[in-house]
N, C-alpha and C positions, 0 to 999 in steps of 0.2 A: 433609400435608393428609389429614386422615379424611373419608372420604365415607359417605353415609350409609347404604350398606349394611352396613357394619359395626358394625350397632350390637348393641349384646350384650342381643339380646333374651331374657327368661327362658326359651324353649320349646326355643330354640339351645343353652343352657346346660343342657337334660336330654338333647339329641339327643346331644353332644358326648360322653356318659357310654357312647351305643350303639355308638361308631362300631366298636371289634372286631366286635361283631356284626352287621354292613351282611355278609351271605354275598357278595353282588351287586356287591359292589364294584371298582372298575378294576382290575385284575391284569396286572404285567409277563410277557407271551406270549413264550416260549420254545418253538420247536419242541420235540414230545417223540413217542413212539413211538402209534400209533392203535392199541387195543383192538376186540377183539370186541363189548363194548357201544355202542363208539360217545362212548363220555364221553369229554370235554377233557378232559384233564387235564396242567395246568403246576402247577410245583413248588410238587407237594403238594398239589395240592385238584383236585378231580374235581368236575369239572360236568356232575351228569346230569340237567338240567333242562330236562323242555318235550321231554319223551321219551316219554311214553304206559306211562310202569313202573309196572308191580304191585309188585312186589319189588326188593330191595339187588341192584345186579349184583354178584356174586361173582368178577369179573376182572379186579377193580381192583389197582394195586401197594400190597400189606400197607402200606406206609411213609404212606398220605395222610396227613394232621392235617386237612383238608377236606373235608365230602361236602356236596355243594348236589340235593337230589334234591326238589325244587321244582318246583309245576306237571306233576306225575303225578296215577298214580291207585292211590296207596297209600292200602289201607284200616288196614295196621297197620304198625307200625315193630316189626321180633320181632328181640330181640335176637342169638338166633342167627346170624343174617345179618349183624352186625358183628362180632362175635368175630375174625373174619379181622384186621380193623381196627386193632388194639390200640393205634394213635399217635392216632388220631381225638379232634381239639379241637372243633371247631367242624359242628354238622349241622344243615340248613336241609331241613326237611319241610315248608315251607309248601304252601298251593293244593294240597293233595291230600284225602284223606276219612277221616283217620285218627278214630278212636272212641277213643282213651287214652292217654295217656303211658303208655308199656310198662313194667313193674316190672321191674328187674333192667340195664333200659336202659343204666345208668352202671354197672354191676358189665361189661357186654359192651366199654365202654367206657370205661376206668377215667382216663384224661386228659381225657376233656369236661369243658370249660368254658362252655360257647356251647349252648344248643339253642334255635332258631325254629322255633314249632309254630304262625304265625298263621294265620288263615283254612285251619281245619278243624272237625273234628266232634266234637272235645273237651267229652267232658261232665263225666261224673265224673271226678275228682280226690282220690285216698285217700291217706293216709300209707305205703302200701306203693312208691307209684308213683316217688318221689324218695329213697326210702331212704337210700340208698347215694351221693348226689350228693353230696357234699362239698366235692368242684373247684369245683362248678360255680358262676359269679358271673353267668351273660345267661342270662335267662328270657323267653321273646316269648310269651305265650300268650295275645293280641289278635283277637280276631274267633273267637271260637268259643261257644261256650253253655255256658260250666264252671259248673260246682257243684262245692261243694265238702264234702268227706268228714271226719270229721276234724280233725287235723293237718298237713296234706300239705306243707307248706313247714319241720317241725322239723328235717329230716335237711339242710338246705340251709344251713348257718352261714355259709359262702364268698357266698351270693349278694348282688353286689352292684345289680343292674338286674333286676326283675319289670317287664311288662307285660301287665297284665289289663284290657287298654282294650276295650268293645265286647264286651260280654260276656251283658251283660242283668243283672249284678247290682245285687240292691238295698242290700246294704250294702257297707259302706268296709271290714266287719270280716272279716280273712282268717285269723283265728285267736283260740283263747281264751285262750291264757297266752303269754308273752314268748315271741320268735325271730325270727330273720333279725337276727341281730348285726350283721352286715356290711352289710344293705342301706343303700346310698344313695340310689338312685332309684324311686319307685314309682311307675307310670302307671295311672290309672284312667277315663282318657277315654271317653264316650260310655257310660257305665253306666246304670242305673234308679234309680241313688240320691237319694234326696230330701232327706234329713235326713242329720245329720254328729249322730252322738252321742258323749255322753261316754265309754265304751270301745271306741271303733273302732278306733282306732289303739294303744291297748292293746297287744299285738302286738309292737309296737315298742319298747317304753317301754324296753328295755336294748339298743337299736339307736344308739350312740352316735353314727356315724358318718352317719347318715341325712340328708338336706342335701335334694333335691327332691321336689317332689310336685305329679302334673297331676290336676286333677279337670275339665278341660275340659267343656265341653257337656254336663252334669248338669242334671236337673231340681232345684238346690235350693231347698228350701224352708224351711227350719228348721238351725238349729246350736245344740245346746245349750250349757252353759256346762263349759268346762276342756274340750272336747274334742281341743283340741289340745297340752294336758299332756305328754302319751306325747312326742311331738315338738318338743322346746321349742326343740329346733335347728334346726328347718326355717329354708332359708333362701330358696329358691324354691320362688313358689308361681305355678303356671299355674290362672287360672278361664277362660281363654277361651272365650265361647258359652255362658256360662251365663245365664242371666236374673236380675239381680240389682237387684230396685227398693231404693230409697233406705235404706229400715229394714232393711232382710236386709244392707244393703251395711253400713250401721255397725252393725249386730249383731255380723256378720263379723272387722269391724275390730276391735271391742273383743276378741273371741278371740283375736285375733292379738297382741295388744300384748305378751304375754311370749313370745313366741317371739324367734325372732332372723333374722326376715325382713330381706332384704334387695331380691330378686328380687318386685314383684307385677303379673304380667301380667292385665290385666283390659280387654281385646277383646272386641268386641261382647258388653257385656253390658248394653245398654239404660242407659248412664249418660248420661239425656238434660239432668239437670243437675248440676251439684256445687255446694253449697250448702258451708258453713264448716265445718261439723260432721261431713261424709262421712264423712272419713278420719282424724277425732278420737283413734281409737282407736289410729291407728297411731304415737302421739307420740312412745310410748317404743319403739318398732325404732331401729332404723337405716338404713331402707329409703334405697338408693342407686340403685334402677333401678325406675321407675312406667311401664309400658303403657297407655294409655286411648286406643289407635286404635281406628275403625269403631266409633263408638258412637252416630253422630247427634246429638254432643251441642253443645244449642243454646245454652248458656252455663254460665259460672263465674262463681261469689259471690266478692267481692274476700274475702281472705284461706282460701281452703277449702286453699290450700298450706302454709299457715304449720305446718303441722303437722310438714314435712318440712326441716327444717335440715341433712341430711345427705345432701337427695336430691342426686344428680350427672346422672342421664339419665330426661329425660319426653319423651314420645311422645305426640302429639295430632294424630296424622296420620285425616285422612279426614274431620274430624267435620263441622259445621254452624255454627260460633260464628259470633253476629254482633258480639261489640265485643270488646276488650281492652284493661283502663284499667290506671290505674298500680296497683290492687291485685292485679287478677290473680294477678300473679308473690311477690306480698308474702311473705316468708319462705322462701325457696328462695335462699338467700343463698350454698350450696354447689352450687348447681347448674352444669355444666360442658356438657352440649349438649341443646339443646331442638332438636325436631321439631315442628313446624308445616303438615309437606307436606298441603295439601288440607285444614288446616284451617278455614279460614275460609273461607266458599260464600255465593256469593250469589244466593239464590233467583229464582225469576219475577216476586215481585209484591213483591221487597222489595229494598229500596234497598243499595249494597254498604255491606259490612262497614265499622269504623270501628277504625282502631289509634289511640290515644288516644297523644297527645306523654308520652315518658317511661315506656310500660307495660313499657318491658323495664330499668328503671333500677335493681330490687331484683334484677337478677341480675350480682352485680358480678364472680363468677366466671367467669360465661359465655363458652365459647372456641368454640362449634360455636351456630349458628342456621341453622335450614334451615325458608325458607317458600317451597318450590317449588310452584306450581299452588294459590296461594293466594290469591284476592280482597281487595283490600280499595281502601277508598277512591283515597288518594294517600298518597305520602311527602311528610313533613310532616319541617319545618326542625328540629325536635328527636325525631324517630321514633324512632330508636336511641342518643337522648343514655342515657351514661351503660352503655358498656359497654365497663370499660379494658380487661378482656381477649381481649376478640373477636378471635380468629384465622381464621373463616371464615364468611362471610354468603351464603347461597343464594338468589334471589331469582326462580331461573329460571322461565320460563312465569306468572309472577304477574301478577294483572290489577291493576294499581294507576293505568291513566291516563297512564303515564310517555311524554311523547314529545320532550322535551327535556333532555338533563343539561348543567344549569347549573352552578358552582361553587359554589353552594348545596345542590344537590339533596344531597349526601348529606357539608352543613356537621355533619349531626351524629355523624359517625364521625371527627372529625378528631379526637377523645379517647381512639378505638381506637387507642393506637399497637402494638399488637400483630396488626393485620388485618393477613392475610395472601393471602386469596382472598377476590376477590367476582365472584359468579355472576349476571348480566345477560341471560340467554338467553331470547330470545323475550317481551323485554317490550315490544315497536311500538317501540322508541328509533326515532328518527327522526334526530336532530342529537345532535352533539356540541359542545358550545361548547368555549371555547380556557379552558383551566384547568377542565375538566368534574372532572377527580381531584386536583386539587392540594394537596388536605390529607392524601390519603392516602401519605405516603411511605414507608413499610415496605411498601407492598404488590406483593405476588407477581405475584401471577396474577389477572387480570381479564380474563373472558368477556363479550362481547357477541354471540355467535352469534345466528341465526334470529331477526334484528332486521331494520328497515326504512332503513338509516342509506342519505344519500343526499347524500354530501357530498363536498369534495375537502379530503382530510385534509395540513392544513399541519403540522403538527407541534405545535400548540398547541396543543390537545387535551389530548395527554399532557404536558403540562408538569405534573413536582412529582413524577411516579411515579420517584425515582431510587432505586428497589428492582426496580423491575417483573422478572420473567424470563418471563414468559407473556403473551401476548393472545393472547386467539379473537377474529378476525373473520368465521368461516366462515360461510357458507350466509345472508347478504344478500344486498340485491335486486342483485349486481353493478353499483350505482350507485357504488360507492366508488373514488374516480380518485385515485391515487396523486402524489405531488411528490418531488423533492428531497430534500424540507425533514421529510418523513412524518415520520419516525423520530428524527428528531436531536436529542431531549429525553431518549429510552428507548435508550442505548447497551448497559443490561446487558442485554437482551432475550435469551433463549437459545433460544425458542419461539416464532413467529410463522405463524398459523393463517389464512390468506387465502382458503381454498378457496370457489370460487362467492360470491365477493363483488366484485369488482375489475372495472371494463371490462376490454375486450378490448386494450389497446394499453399496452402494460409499455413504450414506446419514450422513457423520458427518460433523461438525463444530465442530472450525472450518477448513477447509480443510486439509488433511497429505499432500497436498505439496504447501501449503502457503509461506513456507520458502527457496523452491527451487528457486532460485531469478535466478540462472542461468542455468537452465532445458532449452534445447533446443528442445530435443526431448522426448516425452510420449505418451508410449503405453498400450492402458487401453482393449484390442482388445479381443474379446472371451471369456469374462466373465460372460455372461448374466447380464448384469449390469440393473437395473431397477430403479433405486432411485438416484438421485444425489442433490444437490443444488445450484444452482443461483453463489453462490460462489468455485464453486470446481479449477477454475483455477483462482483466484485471486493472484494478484500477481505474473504468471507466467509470464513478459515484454519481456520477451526473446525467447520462446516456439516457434517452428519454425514448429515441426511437430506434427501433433499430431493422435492418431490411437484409433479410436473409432469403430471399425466395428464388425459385429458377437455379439452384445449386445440387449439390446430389452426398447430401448429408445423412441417406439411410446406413451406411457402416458406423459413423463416429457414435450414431445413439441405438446401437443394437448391444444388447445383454453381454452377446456374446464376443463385443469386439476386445481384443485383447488390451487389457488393463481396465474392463467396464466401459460403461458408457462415460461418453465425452461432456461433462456438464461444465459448462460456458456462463450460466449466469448469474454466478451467486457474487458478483463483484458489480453486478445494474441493477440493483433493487430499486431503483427509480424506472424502470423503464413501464412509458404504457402504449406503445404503440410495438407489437411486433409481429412481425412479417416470416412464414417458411410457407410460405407456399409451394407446390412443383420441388419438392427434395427428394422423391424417391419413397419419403419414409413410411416404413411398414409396424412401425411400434414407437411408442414414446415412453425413455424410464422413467419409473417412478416420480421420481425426487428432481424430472426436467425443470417444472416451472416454480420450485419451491420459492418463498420468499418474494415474491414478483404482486407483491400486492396490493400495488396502484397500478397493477395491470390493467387498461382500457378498452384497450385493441388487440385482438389475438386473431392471428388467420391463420389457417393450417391445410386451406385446400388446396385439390388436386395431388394428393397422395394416396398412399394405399393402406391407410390405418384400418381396421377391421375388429381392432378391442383397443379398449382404453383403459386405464387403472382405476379401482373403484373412485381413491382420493386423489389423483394425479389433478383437478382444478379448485381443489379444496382452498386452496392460495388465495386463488383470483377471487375477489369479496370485489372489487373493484370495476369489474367486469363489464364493458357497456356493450360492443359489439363482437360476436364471436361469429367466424367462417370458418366452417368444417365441411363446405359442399365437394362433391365430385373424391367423396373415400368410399374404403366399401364398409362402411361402418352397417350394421345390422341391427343393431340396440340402443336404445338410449332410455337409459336406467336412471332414479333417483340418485342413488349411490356415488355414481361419476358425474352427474351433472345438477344436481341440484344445487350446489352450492352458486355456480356461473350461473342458469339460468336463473335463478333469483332475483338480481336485480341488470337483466340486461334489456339494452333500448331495442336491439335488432339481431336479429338471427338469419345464418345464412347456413341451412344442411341437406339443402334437398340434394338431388339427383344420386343418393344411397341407396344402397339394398337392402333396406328395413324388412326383417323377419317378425312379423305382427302377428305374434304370439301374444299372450298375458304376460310373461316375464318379459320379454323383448320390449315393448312397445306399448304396456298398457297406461305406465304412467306419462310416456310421453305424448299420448294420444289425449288425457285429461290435462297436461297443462295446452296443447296447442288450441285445444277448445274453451280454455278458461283465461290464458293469457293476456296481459294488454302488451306485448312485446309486439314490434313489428317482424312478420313472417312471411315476406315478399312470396308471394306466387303459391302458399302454402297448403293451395285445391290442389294444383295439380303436379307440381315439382317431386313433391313428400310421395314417393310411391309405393309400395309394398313389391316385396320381389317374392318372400316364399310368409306361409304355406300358399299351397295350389290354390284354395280358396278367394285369397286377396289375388293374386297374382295382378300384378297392373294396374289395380289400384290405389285408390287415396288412403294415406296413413286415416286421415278423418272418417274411412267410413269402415273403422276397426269398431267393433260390438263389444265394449267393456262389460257387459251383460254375460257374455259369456264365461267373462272367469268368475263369474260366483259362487258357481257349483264346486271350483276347486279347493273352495275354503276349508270344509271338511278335512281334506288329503292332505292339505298344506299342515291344518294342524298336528294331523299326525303323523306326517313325516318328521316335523320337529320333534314330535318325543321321540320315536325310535330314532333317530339321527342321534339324539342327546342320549337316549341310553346306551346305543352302540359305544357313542364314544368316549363317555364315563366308564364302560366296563373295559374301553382296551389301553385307557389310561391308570386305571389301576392295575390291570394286569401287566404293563409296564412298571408300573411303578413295586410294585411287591418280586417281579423278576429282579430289578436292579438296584432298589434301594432296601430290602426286606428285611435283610440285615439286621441296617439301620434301626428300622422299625424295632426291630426284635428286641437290640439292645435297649434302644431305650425304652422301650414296655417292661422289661424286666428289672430297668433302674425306677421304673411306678412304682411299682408293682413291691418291692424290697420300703420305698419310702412311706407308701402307701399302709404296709403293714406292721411297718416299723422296726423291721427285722436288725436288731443289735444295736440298732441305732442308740439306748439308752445306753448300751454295755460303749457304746464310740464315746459318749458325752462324759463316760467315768475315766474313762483311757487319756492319760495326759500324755504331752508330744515327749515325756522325758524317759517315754519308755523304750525309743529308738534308741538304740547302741549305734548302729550306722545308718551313713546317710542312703547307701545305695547298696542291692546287693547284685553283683555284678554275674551276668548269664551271658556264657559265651565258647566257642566250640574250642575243642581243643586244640585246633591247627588257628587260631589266634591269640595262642595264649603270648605268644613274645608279643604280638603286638601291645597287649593290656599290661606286659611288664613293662616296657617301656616306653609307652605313651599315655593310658589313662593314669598310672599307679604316679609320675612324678606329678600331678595335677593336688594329689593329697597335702594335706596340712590336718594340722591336730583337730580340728572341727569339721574336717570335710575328708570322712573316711569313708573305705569301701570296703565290705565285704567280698575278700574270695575262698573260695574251698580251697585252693591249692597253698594259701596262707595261713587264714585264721580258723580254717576246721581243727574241732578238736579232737586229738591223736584218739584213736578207741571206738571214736560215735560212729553208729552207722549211717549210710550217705543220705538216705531218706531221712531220719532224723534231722540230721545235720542240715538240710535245704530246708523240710519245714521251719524248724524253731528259729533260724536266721533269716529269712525270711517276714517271719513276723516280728524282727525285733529291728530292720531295716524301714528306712522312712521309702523307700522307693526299690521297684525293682528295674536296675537297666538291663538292658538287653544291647550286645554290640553285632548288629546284622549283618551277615556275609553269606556268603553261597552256603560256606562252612554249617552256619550253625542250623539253616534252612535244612541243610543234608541229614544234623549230626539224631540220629533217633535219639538218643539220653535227652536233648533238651527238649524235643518235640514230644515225647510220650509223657513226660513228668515237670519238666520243672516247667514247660511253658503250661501244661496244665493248673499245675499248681496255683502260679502266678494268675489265670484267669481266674481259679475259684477263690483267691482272698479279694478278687477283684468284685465279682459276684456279689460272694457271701457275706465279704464286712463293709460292699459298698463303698469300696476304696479307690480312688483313682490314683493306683500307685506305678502304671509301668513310664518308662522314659527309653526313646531306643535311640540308639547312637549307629546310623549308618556310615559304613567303612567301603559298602561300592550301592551300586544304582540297582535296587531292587525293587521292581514291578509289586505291587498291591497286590493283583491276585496271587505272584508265589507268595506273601504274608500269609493271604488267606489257607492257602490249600497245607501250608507246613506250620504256619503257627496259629492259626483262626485267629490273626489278626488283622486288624486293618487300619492305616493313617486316618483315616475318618473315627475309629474311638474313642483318640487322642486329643488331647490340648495341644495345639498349635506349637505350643513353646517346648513341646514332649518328646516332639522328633526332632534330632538334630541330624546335622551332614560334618562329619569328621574335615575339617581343612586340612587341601592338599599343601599351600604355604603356610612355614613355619610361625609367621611373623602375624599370626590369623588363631593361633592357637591360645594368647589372652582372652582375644574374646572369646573364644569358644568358650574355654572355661567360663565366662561369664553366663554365656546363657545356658553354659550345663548348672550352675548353682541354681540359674533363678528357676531352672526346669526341676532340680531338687528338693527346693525350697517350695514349689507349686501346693496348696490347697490339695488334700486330698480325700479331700467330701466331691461327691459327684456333682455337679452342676447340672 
């Protein structure tokens, strides 16, 4: 895309010949050693300007190649005083009161190339005074009152830029016989010259090399004929400001036609009409660059172009035109970008302007149109037929009526297939209809900023743009309510520009730019956006920038907002530029920036943050600028910030209320004093707000001296801190888990001493008669008849009293000796057996002391409804934590559940019953 500052205007194209000689120009600053005189001086030029000198300071380092002694009060430049010098290229005396170029000047200083003498007192000018300049190729000698003597430019063969602009001379003629070989540029601006005669330029005539020339803001009046002979190479030519009515202008022209012009700038020179015959005379150039801004001019005769088949760049910015038909443009068939900015005005008492269907149709080259701030009627169904190569249309701030774009409105560019940008800014749009671009498929970039649009954009709008990588919608009336659906025509989009245009409530699902898969950049900035979801940037992998500031985002990322904070960017871990400035927000979660670790750019000021999480930038490794200015942030600790400040270029956090304590502010008091980060303004920004002591002033002038003495306290606050809170983590832990502890100390404690353990190793498993011996309350005894009892088979039997006791034994007998001849004891859990006293006095005892005493892991409990751990405890001094996993089972309530069960009742029978 070329914009229209770049355009190669001719007055650009002489400055570009000065630029060595700009004395004044930006220079890379290097510390270097401060002199007696007081002049800067970095490698190799001395600035000693804007110093009240009479004379050369004399204490300069011999090596300069630059002296800038500018804006003194030097009445003479005496060679003497440079001789020191001997490297000396370039010397700027401007703004001082000098009376002569000094003779011998360039013998004191034999490498000058460069001398700026403008705005002084320069009168005379002899052949004595440039003698010996031979180097020399930049001559400035602009605003002083020369005459001249003589020859005074024969010794000068090397020069290639004179300027004698503003001078008060009356002629053009700066010599009587040939010289200045070398020059190329001559400036004559602002002189007394009236007439251009046939040997002014004389002079020149074996100046082969000679290519511009300004004669800017001359009174001319008269050009005689061949005057421009001597120069027949001119190629630019600047008249700007001169006054040039109709016949002086094709006089002009006719001089010019054997030259080899290319360049003609002709600004404000009263060309209030162009009639066909103007520029007659320029037929046979080549002119490929025409200027005719600021001329007030109120129209153009169909064909006054045709003379120009080679033009490529016209400029008709500013003027007055009221119409352009189809001849306007007639013969301009090479032309390649026209200006129009401000061309067409439409007066008080006069109707707008009129673009005539097809007036741009003889410019079949045309790739740049720019009518920004240009009136005219309307756009009409064939306005720009007829322009295949249009790659960029400007249409911004034009008053043309537009408040609907139809799929008409701009039917006649559907022949541009090379458009690429079109410019919509600030024309009242109001509505988009659904197919508004749909002929334009190649195109880029399209702007609709500082527009009125006031709709809810479905997505059919954009229908047809499957090129698009850009829209602006910025800085609308915030009427524009987002869908779904927005986007899902424009997948290539890489650029989407929403700032101050959008209601307030971003809250749909799922997301309108879910589909933008190659969105690089989005700006959501100045909406008062309040409402968002969790998923708003999903799917954006690519998203690199993004601009959230000026919105009022403190609810979505508060603790407390319901469903937690709103975290937005774990779907942009590419992004490194991002933007919340001005949100309200008074806290940031935790886990906000997690994952963001080509993070670059972080800004977060103008909020009201006041703590930050220890690790909440532990992410950002990537880190180059960070803005935290204007919160009321109080501390800045290693902990939160050492990770970002570590490797950042620039830092922005002053105007906070640093509490410059030792714990607040003491380490960030040794990195600002040890940093090579830049920390703009960071004397007096950085302030201190409490204690009373600092109050108002510099974080810098906090005393790290003083927390010395707390070293002592610090350390023993960590031990008592550390024994407090060892003794109330174990007295936690023996309140709730002691149990535990207990049990298993006692299963050491048995292994350790090896209590039966020998008498277990003689004990073979074929001393079990049953597999289980079955404990359980009386008011369940139907259920164990007819639920656990058909589970049996010939190797998977159960012991119960109410069956297999034998008739006569007494019941304690009968429980111990089956008991130990049973591979397990089950227990069937219910309210019941919790209640029943007979199993809670005895047999659960029992079962715990073979559990104990032969170090048997034998219970297995089968619950039959939902019973709490502690009634275990308090009725059976049990607990499911005793147990192997596989030991406790849950009875199924479906029948069709009760194979398995039995499965894991076996392999809970069959379990190992050595304690682990």
């Amino acid at each position: 895309m070329v914009m229209q500052g770049c355009r190669q205007r001719v007055h650009m194209a002489i400055w570009n010949t000065t630029l060595p000689l700009l004395f004044l120009c930006t220079w890379v600053l290097v510390p270097s050693r401060a002199y007696r005189s007081e002049c800067r001086v970095e490698l190799r030029k001395a600035d000693c300007s804007h110093m009240n000198l009479n004379t050369i300071p004399q204490d300069l380092p011999e090596d300069i190649s630059v002296l800038d002694v500018s804006h003194n009060r030097l009445v003479a430049l005496k060679p003497s005083s440079l001789t020191r010098y001997r490297s000396l290229e370039q010397i700027d005396a401007s703004y001082n009161s000098l009376k002569a170029v000094p003779a011998g000047l360039c013998q004191a200083a034999p490498e000058l190339w460069g001398l700026t003498l403008r705005h002084n007192e320069v009168h005379l000018l002899q052949n004595r005074d440039l003698r010996n300049c031979t180097r020399l190729t930049h001559l400035d000698l602009s605003d002083n009152r020369l005459r001249l003597n003589g020859e005074p430019f024969s010794g000068t063969e090397n020069l290639a830029f004179l300027d004698v602009s503003r001078n008060k001379l009356t002629t053009a003629r700066l010599g009587s016989r040939p010289q200045l070989p070398s020059l190329q540029t001559l400036i004559l601006t602002g002189n007394d010259i009236a007439a251009l005669k046939k040997d002014d330029f004389y002079f020149l005539n074996e100046s082969s090399s000679f290519r511009t020339l300004s004669l800017s803001s001359l009174p001319l009046k008269k050009v005689e004929r061949g005057c421009f002979e001597p120069i027949a190479g001119l190629q630019d030519l600047v008249l700007d400001g001169c006054k040039l009515n109709p016949s002086f202008m094709s006089r002009l022209c006719e001089e010019l036609s054997d030259t080899s012009l290319r360049n003609l700038s002709i600004q404000s020179t009263q060309q209030f009409l162009l009639i066909n015959s103007t520029f007659k005379g320029l037929g046979k150039t080549n002119l490929t660059i025409l200027d005719l801004s600021n001329n007030n001019m109120a129209g153009i005769t169909d064909g006054a172009f045709q003379w120009f088949p080679m033009l490529e760049y016209l400029y008709l910015e500013h003027n007055n035109l009221k119409r352009l038909t189809k001849g306007t443009f007639l013969g301009l068939k090479s032309l390649r970008k026209l200006s129009l900015q401000s061309a067409l005005a439409k007066g008080h008492a006069s109707p707008s302007p009129v673009i005539d269907d097809f007036s741009f149709q003889p410019l079949v080259k045309l790739e740049y149109l720019y009518m920004e701030k240009t009136s005219f009627r309307e756009i009409t169904e064939n306005i720009f037929y007829g322009l295949p190569c249009l790659r960029e249309l400007n249409l911004g701030w034009s008053s043309t009526g537009l408040k609907i774009v139809s799929n008409t409105t701009f039917a006649s560019l559907n022949g541009s297939s090379l458009l690429q940008m079109l410019n919509l800014t600030g024309m009242g749009i109001k509505t988009l209809e659904p197919g508004a671009f749909s002929g334009l498929g190649n195109l880029k970039i399209l702007v609709l900023s500082h527009n009125y649009i006031n709709q809810q954009l479905t997505g059919e709008e954009f229908l047809g743009l499957n090129s698009i990588r850009e829209i602006h919608l910025s800085f609308n009336q915030q009427m524009i309510t987002l869908m779904s659906t927005s986007f899902i025509h424009v997948p290539t989009l890489t650029t989407l520009m929403l700032g101050h245009a959008l209601s307030s409530n971003l809250e749909v699902e799922p997301s309108p730019f879910r589909l933008l898969v190659n969105l690089t950049l989005l700006d959501l900035s100045n909406n008062n956006i309040a409402n968002i979801k969790n998923g708003l940037l999903d799917g954006l992998h690519r998203l690199s920038v993004l601009k959230l500031q000026h919105n009022n985002l403190a609810r979505v990322w508060k603790n407390a907002n319901p469903g937690g904070p709103v975290l937005i960017f774990h779907d942009a871990q590419n992004l490194t530029v991002l933007e919340l400035d001005y949100n309200g927000l008074d806290e940031i979660p935790m886990m906000a920036f997690q994952g963001l670790t080509k993070l670059k750019y972080l800004s977060i000021s103008g909020n009201l943050l006041n703590f930050l999480h220890d690790s909440i930038f532990d992410d950002l490794r990537s880190l180059r600028f960070l803005r935290l200015q204007r919160n009321l942030l109080t501390s800045v600790r290693r902990e939160t910030f050492g990770v970002p400040l570590s490797n950042l270029t620039e830092l922005f956090m002053d105007h906070n209320p640093f509490d410059c304590t030792c714990e607040s502010i003491l380490w960030f008091n040794n990195w600002l004093n040890t940093t090579n980060t830049s920390v703009p303004d960071r004397a007096k920004s950085y302030v201190c707000n409490t204690p009373p002591m600092y109050f108002n002033r510099s974080v810098l002038d906090f005393n790290p001296e003083s927390c010395k003495d707390l070293v002592p306290f610090q350390a023993l606050y960590l031990i008592s801190s550390s024994l407090v809170l060892g003794l109330m983590f174990l007295a936690f832990l023996m309140h709730f888990q002691g149990w535990r502890i207990h049990f298993y100390w006692n299963i050491l404690v048995n292994r350790t001493l090896d209590i039966n353990d020998s008498r277990y190793k003689r004990v073979v498993e074929c001393r079990y008669e049953y597999k289980a011996y079955v404990v359980h309350a009386q008011e369940d005894r139907l259920w164990v008849e007819r639920s656990l009892l058909p589970l049996e088979d010939k190797d998977f039997r159960f012991f119960l009293e109410d069956r297999d006791a034998m008739p006569g034994s007494s019941t304690l007998e009968t429980i111990v000796n089956n008991m130990r001849i049973s591979r397990k004891i089950l227990f069937v859990v219910t309210e019941a057996l919790l209640n029943d006293p007979w199993c809670r006095q005895f047999k659960v005892h029992h079962a715990l002391h073979q559990l104990m005493e032969e170090n048997r892991d034998s219970l297995v409990l089968i619950f039959l409804e939902d019973v709490a751990d502690f009634r275990l405890t308090q009725s059976l001094m049990l607990r499911k934590g005793m147990l192997k996993h596989r030991c406790v089972l849950q009875w199924p309530l479906q029948k069709e559940r009760i194979p398995a069960f039995r499965q894991k009742l076996q392999l809970a029978l069959a379990s190992s019953n050595r304690v682990s």
